[in-house]
C-alpha positions as CSV (number, residue, x, y, z in Angstrom):
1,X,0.0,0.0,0.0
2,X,2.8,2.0,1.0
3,X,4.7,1.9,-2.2
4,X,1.3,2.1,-4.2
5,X,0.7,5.7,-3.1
6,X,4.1,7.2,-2.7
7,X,3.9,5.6,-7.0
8,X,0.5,8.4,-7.4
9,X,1.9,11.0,-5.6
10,X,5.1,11.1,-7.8
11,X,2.7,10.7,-10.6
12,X,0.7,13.6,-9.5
13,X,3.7,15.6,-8.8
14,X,4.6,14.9,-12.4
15,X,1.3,15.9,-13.8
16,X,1.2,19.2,-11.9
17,X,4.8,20.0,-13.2
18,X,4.1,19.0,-17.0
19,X,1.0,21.1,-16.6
20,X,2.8,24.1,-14.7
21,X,5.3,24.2,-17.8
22,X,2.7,23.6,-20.4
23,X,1.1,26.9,-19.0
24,X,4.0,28.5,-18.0
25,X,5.3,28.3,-21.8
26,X,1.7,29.1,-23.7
27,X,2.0,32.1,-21.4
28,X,4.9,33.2,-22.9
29,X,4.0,32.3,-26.7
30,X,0.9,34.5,-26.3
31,X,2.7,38.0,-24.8
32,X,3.1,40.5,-27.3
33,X,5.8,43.9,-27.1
34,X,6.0,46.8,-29.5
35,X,9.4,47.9,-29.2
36,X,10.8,51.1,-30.8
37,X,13.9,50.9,-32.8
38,X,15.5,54.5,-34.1
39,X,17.9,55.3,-31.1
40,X,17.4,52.1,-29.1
41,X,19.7,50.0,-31.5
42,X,22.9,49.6,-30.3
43,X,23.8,47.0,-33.3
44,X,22.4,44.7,-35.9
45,X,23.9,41.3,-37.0
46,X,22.9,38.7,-39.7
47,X,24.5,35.2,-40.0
48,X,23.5,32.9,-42.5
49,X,21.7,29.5,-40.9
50,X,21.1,26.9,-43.4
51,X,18.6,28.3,-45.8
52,X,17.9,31.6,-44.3
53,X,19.6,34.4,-42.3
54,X,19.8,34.8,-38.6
55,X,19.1,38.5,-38.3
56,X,19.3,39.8,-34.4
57,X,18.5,43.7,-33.2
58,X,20.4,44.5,-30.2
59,X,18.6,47.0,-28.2
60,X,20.5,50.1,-25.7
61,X,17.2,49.3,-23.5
62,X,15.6,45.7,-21.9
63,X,11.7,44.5,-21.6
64,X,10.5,41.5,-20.7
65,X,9.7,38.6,-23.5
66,X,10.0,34.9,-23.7
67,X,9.6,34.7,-19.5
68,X,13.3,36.6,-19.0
69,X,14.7,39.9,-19.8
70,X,16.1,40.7,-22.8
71,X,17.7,43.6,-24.6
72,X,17.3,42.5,-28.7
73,X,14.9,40.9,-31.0
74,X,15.0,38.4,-34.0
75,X,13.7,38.7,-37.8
76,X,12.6,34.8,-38.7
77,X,11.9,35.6,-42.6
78,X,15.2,37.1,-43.8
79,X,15.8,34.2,-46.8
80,X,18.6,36.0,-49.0
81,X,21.7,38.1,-48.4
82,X,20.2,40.8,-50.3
83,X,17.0,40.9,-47.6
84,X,19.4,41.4,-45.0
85,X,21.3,43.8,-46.2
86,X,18.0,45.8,-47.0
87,X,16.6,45.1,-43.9
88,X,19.8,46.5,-42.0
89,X,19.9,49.5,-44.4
90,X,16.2,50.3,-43.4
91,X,16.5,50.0,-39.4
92,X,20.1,52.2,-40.2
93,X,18.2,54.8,-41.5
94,X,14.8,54.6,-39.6
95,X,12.5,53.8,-42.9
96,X,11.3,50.7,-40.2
97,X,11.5,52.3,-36.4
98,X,8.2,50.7,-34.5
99,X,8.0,46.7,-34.5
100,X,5.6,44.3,-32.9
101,X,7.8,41.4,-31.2
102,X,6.4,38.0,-30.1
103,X,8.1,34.9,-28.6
104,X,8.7,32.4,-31.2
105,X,10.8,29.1,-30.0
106,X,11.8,31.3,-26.6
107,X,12.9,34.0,-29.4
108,X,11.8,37.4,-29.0
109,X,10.7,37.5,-32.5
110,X,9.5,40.4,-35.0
111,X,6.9,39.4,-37.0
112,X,5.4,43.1,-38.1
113,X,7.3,45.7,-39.3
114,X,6.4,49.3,-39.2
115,X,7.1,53.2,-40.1
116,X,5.6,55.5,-37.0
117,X,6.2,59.2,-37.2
118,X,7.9,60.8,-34.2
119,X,9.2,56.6,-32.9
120,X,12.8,56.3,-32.3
């Protein structure tokens, strides 16, 4: 008997933690941040990663995303060199200054991009 319930209560245990994380992380998935670029860049970087780039922001300032603190973001859809360099050219000279971020595989993630007068 003894061994029987100390088996459900580590079973329950490990229900309540699967479930903690499974809320814990939709939590996360579902916060959205508008973050102003212009004079909040402090760098921007691309790498190529297999088929696509790996394009990172680097803020001066931090918010919250992704459950932690953070101070950049990441654009998912950058495919080609040119793209990137475009993309870099247009945060450079504040043609994109306002973007909506999103966590996306614990990334904070830009998925809109936008023009605001008087942002950044």
């Amino acid at each position: 008997n003894v061994t029987l319930f100390l088996g459900a209560l580590a079973a329950s245990l490990l229900v309540m933690t699967f479930l903690h994380v499974l809320v814990s992380a939709s939590s996360y998935q579902g916060r959205v941040e508008f973050v102003t670029l212009g004079k909040n860049v402090y760098s921007v970087w691309f790498i190529k990663a297999g088929s696509k780039y790996r394009f990172r922001v680097v803020l001066k300032d931090k918010y919250t995303m992704c459950g932690r603190e953070v101070n950049y973001l990441e654009f998912n859809d950058v495919r080609t060199l040119g793209e990137a360099v475009a993309l870099t050219q247009a945060i450079k000279d504040r043609t994109i200054n306002y973007v909506r971020v999103t966590c996306i595989n614990n990334e904070p993630t830009a998925d809109y991009i936008y023009y605001r007068p008087g942002y950044g």
